[in-house]
GUGU-925738 format. One record per residue (C-alpha): chain; y, z, x; residue in one letter. Coordinates in pm, 1 decimal. Each point is the difference from the previous one (the first is absolute). Layout:
N
<atom><c>A</c><Y>Y</Y><Z>Z</Z><X>X</X><r>a</r></atom>
...
//
This chain:
57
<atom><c>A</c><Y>778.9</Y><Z>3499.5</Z><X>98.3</X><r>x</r></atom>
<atom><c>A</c><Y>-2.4</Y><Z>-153.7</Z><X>337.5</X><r>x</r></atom>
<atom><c>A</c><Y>-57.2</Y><Z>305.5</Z><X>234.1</X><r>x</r></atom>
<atom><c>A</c><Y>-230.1</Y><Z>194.8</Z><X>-275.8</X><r>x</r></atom>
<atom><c>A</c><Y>-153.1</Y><Z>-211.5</Z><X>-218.1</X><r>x</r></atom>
<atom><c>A</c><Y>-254.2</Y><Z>309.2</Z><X>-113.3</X><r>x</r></atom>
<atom><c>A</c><Y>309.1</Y><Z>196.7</Z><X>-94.1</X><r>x</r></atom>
<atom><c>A</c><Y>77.1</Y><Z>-220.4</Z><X>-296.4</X><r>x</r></atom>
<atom><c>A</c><Y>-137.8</Y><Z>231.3</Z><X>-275.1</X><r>x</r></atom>
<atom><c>A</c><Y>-50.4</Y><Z>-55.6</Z><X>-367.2</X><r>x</r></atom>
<atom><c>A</c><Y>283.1</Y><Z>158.4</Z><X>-107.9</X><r>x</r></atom>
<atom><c>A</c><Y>200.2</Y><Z>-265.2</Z><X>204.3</X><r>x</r></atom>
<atom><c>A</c><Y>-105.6</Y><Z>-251.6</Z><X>-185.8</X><r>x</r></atom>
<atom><c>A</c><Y>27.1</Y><Z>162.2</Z><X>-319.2</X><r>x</r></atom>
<atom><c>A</c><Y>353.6</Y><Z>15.3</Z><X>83.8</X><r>x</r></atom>
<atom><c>A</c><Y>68.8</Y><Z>-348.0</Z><X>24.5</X><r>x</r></atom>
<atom><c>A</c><Y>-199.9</Y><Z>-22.2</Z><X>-282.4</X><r>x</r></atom>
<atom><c>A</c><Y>283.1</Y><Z>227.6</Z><X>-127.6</X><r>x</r></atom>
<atom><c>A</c><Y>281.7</Y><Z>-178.3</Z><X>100.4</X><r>x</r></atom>
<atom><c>A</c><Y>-135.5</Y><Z>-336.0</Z><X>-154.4</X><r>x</r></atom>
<atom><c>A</c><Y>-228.9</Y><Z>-126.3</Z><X>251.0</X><r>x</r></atom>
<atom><c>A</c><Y>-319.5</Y><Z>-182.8</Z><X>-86.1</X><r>x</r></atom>
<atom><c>A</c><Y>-375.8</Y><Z>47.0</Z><X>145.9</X><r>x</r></atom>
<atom><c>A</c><Y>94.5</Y><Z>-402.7</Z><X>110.1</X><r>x</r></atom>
<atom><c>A</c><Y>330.8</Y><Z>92.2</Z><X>128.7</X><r>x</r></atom>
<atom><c>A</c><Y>-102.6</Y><Z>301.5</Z><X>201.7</X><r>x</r></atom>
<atom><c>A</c><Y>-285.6</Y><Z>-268.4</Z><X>132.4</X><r>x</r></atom>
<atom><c>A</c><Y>193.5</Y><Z>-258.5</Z><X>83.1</X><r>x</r></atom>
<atom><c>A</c><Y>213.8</Y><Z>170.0</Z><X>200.7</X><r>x</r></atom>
<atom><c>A</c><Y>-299.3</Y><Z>173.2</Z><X>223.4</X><r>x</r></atom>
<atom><c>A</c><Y>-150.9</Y><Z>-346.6</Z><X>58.1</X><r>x</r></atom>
<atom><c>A</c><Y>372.9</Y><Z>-117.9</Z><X>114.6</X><r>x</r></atom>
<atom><c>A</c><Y>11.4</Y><Z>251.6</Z><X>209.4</X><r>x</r></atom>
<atom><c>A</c><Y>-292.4</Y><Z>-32.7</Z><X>174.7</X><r>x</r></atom>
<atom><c>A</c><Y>36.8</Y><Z>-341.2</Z><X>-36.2</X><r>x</r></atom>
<atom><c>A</c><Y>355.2</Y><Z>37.6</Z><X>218.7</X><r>x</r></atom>
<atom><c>A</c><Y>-157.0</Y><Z>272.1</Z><X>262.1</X><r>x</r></atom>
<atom><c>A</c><Y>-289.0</Y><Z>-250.5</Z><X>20.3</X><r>x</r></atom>
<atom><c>A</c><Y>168.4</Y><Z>-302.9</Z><X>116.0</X><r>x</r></atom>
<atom><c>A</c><Y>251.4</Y><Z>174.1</Z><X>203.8</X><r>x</r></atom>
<atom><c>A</c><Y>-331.9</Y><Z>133.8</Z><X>213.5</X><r>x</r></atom>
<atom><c>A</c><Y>-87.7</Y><Z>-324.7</Z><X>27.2</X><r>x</r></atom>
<atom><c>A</c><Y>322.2</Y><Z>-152.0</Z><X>70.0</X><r>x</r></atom>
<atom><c>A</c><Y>13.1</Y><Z>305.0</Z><X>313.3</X><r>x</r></atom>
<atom><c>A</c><Y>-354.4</Y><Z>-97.6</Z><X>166.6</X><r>x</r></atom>
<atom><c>A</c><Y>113.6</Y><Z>-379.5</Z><X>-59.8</X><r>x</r></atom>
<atom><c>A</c><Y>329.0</Y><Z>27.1</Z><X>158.3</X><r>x</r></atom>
<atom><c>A</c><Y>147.0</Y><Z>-179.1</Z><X>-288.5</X><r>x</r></atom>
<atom><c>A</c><Y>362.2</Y><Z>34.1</Z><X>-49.4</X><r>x</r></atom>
<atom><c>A</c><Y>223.3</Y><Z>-81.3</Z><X>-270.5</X><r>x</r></atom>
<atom><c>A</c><Y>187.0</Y><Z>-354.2</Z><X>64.7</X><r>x</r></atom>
<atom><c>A</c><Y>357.5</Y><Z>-8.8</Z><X>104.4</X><r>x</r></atom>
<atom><c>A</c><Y>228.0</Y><Z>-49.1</Z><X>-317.5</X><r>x</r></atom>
<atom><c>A</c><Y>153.1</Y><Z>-392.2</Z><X>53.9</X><r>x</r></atom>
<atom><c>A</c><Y>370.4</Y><Z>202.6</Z><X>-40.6</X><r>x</r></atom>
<atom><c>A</c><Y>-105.5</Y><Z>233.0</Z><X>262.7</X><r>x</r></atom>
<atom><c>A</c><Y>71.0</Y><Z>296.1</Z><X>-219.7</X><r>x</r></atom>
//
């Protein structure tokens, strides 16, 4: 979905529509996605990096 969004067809969706997946499922994860990819771009041009754990894991 990431590298070709255009290549997700309707008979992708009609699959997960298959498998049990809902219009509001299949939507919810796009806008997480993008969501994710969004604020990781952001994050990049920022220079924002993830704090240090306090255990230093």
């Amino acid at each position: 979905m990431l590298t070709e969004p255009g290549s997700i067809t309707d008979a992708d969706v009609e699959e997960l529509r298959h498998h049990g997946w809902s219009d509001r499922v299949v939507a919810d994860v796009v806008g997480l996605v993008a969501l994710n990819q969004l604020t990781g771009a952001f994050n990049l041009v920022a220079g924002l990096e993830p704090a240090a754990s306090p255990t230093g894991a």
